[in-house]
C-alpha positions as a Markdown table, in Angstrom:
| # | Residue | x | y | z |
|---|---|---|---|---|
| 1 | Unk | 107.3 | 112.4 | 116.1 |
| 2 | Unk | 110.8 | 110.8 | 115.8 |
| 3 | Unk | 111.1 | 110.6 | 119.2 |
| 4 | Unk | 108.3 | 108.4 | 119.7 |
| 5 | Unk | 108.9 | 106.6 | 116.8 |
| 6 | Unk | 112.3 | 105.6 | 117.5 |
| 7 | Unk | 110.9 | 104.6 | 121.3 |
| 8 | Unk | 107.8 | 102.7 | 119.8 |
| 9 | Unk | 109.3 | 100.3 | 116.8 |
| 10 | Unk | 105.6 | 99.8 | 116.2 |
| 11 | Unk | 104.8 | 102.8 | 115.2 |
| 12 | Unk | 107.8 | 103.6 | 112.9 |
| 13 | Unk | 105.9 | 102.5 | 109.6 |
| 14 | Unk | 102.9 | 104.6 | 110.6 |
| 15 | Unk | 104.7 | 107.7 | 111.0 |
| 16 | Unk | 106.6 | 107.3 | 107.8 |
| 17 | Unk | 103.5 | 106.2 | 105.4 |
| 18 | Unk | 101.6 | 109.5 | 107.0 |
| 19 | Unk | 104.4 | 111.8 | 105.9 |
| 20 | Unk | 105.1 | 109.8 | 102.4 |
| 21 | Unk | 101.0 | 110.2 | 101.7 |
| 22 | Unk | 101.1 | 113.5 | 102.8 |
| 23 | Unk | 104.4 | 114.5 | 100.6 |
| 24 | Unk | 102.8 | 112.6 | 97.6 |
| 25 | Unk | 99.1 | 115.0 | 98.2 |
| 26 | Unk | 100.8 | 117.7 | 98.0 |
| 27 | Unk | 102.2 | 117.0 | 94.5 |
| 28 | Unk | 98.7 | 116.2 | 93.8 |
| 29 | Unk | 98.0 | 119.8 | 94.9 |
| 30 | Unk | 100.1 | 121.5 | 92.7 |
| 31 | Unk | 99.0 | 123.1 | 89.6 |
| 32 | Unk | 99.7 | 120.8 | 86.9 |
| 33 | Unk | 98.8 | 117.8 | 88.4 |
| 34 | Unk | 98.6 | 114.7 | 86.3 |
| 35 | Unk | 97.1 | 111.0 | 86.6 |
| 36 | Unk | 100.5 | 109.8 | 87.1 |
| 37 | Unk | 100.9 | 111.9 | 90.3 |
| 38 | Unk | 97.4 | 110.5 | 91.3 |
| 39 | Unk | 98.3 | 106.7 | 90.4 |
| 40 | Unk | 101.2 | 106.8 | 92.6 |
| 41 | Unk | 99.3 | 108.8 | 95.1 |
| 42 | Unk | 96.1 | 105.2 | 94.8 |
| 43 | Unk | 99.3 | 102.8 | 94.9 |
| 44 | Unk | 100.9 | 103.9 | 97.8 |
| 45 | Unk | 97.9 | 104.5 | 99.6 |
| 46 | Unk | 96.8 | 101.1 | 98.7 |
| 47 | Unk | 100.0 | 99.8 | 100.0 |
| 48 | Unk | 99.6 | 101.8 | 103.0 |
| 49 | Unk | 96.6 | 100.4 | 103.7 |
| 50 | Unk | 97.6 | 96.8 | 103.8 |
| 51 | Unk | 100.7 | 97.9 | 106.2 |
| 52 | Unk | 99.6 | 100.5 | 108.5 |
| 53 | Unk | 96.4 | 100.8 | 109.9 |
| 54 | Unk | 95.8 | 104.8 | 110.8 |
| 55 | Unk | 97.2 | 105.6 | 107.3 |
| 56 | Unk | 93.4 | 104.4 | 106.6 |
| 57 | Unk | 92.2 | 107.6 | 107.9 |
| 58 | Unk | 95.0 | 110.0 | 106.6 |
| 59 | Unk | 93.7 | 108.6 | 103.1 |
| 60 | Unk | 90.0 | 109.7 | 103.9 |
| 61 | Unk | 91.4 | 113.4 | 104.7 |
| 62 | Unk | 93.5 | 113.7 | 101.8 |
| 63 | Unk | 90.8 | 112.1 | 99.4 |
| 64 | Unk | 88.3 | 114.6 | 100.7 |
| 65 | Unk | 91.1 | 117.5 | 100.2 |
| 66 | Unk | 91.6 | 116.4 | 96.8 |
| 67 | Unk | 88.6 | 116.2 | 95.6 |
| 68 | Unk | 87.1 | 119.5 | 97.0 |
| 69 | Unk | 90.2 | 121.4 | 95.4 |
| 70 | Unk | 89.6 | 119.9 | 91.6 |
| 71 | Unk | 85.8 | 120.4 | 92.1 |
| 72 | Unk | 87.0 | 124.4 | 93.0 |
| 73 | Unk | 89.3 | 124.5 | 90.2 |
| 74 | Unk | 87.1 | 122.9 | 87.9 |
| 75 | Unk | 89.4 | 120.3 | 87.2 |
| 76 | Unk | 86.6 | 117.7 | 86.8 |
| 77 | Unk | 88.7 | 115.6 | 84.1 |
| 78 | Unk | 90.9 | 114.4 | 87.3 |
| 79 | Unk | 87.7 | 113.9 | 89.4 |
| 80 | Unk | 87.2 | 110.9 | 88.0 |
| 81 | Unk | 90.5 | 109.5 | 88.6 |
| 82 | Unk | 90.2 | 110.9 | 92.2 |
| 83 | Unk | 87.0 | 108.8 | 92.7 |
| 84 | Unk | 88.5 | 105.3 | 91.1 |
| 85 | Unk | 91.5 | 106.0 | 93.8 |
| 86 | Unk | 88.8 | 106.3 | 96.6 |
| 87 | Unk | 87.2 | 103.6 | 96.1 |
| 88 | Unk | 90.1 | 101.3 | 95.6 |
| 89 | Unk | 91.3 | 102.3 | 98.8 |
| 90 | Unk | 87.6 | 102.1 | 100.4 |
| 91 | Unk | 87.4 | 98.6 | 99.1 |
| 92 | Unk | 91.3 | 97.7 | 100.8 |
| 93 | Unk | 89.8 | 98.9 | 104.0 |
């Protein structure tokens, strides 16, 4: 990955919003997960959106991830939250 994009100054935001999102769902994994984890978690991935193009479809896995996991754990009071964030970032898209 830094290989390619070091070579391909294109793809240099790409590659770092997929590991930021990816660093930020896993906080949102963690046990005590709270709304502010999951706002920064919609803002950056609304930001990512605007900015990078594949991070579109990062944010559909990591969605889907999150909200099976809180529907397991019967955490439903965050599945709201997780469902406002989707569809702000379904409506950026």
């Amino acid at each position: 990955m830094i290989y390619f994009s070091s070579e391909l100054k294109q793809y240099t935001s790409d590659v770092m919003f997929a590991l930021l999102l990816t660093y930020l769902a896993m906080q949102c994994l963690k046990h005590e997960t709270s709304a502010r984890n999951l706002i920064l978690l919609g803002g950056v991935g609304t930001l990512a959106i605007l900015m990078s193009h594949p991070s579109t479809f990062i944010l559909a896995g990591i969605g889907l991830i999150l909200a099976v996991e809180k529907i397991l754990k019967k955490e439903y009071s965050l599945i709201s939250w997780i469902l406002g964030i989707g569809m702000a970032w379904g409506l950026m898209s």
